[in-house]
C-alpha positions in Angstrom: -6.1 48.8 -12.2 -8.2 45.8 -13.6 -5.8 45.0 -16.4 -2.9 44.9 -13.7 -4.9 42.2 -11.4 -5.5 40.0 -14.2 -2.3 38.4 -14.0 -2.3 37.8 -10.2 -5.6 36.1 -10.6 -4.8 33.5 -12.7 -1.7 32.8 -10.6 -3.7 32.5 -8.2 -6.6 30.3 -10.2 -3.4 28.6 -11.2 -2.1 27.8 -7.7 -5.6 26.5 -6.1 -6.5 23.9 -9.0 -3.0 22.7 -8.1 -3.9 22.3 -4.5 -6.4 20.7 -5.2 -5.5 18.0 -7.6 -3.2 17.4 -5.0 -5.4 16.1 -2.7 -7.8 14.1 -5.0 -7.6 10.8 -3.8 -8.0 7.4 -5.9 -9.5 5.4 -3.0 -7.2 6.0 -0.4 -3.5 7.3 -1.5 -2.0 7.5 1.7 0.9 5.4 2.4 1.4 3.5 5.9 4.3 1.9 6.9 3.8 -0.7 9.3 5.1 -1.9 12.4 7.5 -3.7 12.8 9.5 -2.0 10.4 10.7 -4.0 7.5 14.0 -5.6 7.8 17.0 -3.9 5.2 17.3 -7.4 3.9 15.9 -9.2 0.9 15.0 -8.8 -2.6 12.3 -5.4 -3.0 9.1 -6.2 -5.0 6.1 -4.1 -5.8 2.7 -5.9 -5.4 -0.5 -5.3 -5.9 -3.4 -7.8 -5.5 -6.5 -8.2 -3.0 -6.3 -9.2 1.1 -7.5 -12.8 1.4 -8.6 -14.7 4.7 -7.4 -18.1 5.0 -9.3 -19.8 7.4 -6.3 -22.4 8.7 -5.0 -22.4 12.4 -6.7 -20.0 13.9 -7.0 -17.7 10.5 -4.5 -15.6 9.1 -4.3 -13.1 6.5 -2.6 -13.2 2.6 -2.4 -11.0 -0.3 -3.2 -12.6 -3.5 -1.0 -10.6 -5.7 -2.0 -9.8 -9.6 1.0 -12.0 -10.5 -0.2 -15.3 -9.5 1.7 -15.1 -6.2 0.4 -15.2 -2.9 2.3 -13.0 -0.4 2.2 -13.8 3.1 2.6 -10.5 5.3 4.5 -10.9 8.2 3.7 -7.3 9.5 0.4 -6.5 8.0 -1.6 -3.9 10.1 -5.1 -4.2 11.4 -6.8 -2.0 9.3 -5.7 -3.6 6.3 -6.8 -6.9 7.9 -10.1 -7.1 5.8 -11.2 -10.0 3.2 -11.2 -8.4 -0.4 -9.4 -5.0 0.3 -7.9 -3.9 -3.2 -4.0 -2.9 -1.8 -0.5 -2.1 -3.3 2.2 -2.6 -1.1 6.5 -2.5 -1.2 7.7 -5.7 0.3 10.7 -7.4 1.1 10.6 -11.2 0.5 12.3 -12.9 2.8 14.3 -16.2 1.7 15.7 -16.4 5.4 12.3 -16.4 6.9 10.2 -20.2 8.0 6.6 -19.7 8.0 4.2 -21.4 10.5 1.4 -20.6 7.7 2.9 -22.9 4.9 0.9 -20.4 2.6 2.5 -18.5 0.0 6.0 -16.3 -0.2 7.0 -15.0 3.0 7.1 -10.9 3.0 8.0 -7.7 5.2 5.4 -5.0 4.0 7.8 -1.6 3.8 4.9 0.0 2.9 1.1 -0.6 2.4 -1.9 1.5 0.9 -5.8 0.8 0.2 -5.9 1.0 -3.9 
């Protein structure tokens, strides 16, 4: 009866170490989409970079993106409102858009997570 359990338990074995590597986490892998939503319109871009406080009118917040650009968030949530958060984010850039910041390309974050 051994021999015919064998199988059953490494399914099982099988099935739990894939559970689990599903919920390892690399620093925070769950996605938030903020509010308001991003508009349908404008070119998509993936972004990754770091959160930056700009200290200019009151203070406002920026991502410094990997590429050289800096990104200015028109939705960007509170809890992603911290000087030097790591982030990745889907955006929208948005050529139709006129910034009060003067700082950066103008963006709708479609999605947003710690990195």
């Amino acid at each position: 009866m051994a021999h015919s359990l064998r199988p059953h338990g490494a399914l099982a074995s099988f099935a739990l170490l894939l559970a689990l590597a599903g919920c390892s986490s690399s620093g925070g892998s769950d996605w938030v989409t903020p509010a308001p939503a991003a508009g349908k319109t404008g070119t998509g871009i993936y972004v990754t970079g770091v959160v930056h406080h700009v200290d200019v009118e009151g203070g406002f917040y920026v991502i410094r993106g990997e590429d050289g650009v800096t990104y200015d968030p028109t939705n960007l949530p509170q809890e992603f409102q911290k000087d030097g958060l790591s982030v990745e984010a889907d955006v929208r850039k948005r050529d139709d858009a006129v910034g009060t910041h003067m700082t950066g390309t103008i963006v709708d974050l479609v999605r947003i997570r710690k990195r």
